[in-house]
C-alpha positions in Angstrom: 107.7 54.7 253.5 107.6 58.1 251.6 105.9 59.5 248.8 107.5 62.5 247.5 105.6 63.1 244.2 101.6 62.8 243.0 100.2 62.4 239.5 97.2 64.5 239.5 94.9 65.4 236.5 92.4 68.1 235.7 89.9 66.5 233.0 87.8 68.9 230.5 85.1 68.4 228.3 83.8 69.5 225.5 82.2 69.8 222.4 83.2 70.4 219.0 81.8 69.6 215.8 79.0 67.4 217.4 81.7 65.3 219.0 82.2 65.6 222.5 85.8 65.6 223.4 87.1 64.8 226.7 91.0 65.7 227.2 93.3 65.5 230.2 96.3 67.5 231.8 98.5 65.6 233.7 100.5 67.5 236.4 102.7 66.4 239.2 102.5 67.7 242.5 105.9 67.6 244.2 107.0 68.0 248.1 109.9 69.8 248.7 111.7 70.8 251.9 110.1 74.2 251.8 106.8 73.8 250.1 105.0 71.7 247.6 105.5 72.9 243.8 103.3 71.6 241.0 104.0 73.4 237.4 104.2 76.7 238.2 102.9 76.9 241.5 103.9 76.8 244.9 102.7 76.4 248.1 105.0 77.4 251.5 104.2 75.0 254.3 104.0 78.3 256.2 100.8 78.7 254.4 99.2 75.2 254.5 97.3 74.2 257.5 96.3 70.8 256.6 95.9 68.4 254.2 92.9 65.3 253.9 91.9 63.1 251.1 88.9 60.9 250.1 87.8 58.7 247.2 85.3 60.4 244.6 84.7 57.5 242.5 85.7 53.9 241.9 89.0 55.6 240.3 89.6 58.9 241.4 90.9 60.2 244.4 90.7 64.3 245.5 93.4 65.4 247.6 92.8 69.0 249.9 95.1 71.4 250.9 93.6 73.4 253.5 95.7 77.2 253.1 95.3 80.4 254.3 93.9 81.4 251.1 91.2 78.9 250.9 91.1 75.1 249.7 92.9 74.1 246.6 91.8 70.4 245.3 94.0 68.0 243.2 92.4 65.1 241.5 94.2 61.8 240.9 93.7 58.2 240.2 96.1 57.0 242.7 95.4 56.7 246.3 97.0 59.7 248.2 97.4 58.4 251.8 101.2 58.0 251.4 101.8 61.2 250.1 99.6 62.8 252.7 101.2 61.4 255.2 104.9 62.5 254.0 103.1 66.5 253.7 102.0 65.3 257.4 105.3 64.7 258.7 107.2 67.9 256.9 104.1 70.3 258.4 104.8 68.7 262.1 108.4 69.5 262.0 108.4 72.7 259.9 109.6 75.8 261.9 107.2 79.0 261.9 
């Protein structure tokens, strides 16, 4: 099984009028044939080495995407061993 597409989230606090405020932006990360997109980024699988995961908390999950310009992190609070598996696969066959 696949998993072509991962809910992340980027969670900010803080505080206004004596209230502290906690708000979060939900993004989707996206593999394509080419690269993995999320907004209005994108990352060429020319440029990503690897990719690992591990549990933070009881909830949340960080995903890594080791690049050749460093590590960029996505939190999320679903598990993402499928969808490391399918960026697996696609950087196995990718042609360089």
């Amino acid at each position: 099984m696949t998993q072509t597409t991962l809910t992340t989230h980027i969670t900010t606090r803080q505080i206004k009028n004596n209230e502290l405020q906690v708000n979060k932006h939900v993004a989707t990360l996206n593999i394509k044939q080419d690269g993995l997109t999320c907004q209005n980024n994108y990352y060429p699988y020319k440029i990503i080495r690897d990719v690992s995961s591990r549990r933070i908390t009881k909830d949340t999950f960080i995903l890594y995407l080791h690049t050749d310009e460093g590590i960029i992190s996505f939190l999320s609070d679903d598990n993402p061993h499928t969808f490391k598996e399918t960026i697996h696969h696609y950087l196995n066959t990718k042609v360089t």
